[in-house]
C-alpha positions as CSV (number, residue, x, y, z in Angstrom):
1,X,-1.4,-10.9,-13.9
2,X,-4.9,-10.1,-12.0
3,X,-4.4,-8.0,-8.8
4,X,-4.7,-9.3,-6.2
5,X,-7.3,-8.5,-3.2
6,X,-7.9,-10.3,0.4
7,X,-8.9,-9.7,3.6
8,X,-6.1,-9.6,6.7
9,X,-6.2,-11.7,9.7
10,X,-8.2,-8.3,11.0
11,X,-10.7,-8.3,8.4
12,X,-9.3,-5.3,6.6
13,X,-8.9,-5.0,2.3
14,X,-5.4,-5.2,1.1
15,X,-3.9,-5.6,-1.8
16,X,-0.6,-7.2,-2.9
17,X,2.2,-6.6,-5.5
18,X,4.7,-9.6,-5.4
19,X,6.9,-7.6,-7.8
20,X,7.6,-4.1,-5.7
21,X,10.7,-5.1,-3.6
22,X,12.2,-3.5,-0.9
23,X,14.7,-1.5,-2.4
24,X,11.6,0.7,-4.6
25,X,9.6,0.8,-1.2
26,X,10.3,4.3,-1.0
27,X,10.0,5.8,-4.2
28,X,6.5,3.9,-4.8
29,X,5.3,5.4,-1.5
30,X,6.2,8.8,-2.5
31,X,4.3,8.4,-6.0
32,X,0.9,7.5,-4.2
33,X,1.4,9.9,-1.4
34,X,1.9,12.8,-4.1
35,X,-0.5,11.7,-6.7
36,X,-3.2,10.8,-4.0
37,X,-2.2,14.5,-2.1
38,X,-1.9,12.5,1.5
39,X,-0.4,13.3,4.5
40,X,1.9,11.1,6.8
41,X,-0.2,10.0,9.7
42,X,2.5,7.7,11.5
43,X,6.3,7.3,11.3
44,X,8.1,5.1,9.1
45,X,8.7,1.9,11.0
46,X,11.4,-0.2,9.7
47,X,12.0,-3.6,11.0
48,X,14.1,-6.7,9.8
49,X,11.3,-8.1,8.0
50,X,9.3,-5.2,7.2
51,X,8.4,-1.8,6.6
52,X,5.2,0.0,7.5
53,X,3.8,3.4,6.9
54,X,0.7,5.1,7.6
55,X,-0.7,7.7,5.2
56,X,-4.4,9.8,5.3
57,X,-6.3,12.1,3.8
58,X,-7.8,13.5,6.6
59,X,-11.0,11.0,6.2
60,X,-9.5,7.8,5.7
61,X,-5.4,6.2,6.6
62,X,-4.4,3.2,4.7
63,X,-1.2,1.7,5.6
64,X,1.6,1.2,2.9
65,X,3.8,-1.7,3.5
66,X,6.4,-4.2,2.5
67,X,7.6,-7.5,3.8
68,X,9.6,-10.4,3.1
69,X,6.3,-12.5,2.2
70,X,3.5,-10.9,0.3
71,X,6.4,-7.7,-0.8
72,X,4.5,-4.3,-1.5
73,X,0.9,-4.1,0.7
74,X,-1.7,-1.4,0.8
75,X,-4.0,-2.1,3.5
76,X,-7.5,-0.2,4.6
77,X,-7.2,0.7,7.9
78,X,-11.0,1.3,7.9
79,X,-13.9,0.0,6.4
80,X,-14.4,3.4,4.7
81,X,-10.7,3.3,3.8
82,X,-11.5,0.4,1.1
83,X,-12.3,2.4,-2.0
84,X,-8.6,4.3,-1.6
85,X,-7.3,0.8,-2.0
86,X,-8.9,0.2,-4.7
87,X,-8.0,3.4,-6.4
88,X,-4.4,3.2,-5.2
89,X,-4.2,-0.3,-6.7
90,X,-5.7,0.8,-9.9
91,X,-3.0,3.9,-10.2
92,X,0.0,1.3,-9.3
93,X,-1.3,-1.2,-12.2
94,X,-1.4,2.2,-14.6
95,X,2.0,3.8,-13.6
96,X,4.1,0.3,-12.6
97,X,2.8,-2.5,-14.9
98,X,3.1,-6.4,-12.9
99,X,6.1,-8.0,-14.4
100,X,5.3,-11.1,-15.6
């Protein structure tokens, strides 16, 4: 399975993993945040259909996010944020192979 890249309704990069449900949400967060050394830059916000979470490292924030319809996001939160998503991508399609 290719990953899978496209630009929000904003304009921003993001990147999708259909196969990261709810349920590993957590844990996959925790695995970028250590291996990428970021810092929390906003509250976990948990709603009915969704989960959002805003990391940095203190030059760029992406946002790490689930929902009922695309499932695990990363999103650039900046322009200079896109090559983090790119890298955080690459890292998830190394450590948590797409299931096919």
């Amino acid at each position: 399975m290719e990953s899978h890249f496209f630009r929000d309704a904003s304009g921003r990069l993001t990147h999708d993993r259909g196969d990261i449900d709810s349920l590993a949400y957590p844990d996959v967060c925790r695995r970028i945040v250590n291996h990428f050394r970021l810092k929390q830059s906003s509250e976990l916000v948990v709603g009915l259909d969704g989960m959002y979470w805003n990391f940095t490292d203190d030059q760029v924030t992406i946002e790490l996010a689930w929902d009922n319809w695309t499932c695990f996001m990363i999103t650039a939160m900046q322009p200079d944020a896109e090559p983090l998503v790119h890298q955080v991508a690459s890292f998830l399609s190394d450590a948590l192979p797409q299931r096919i």
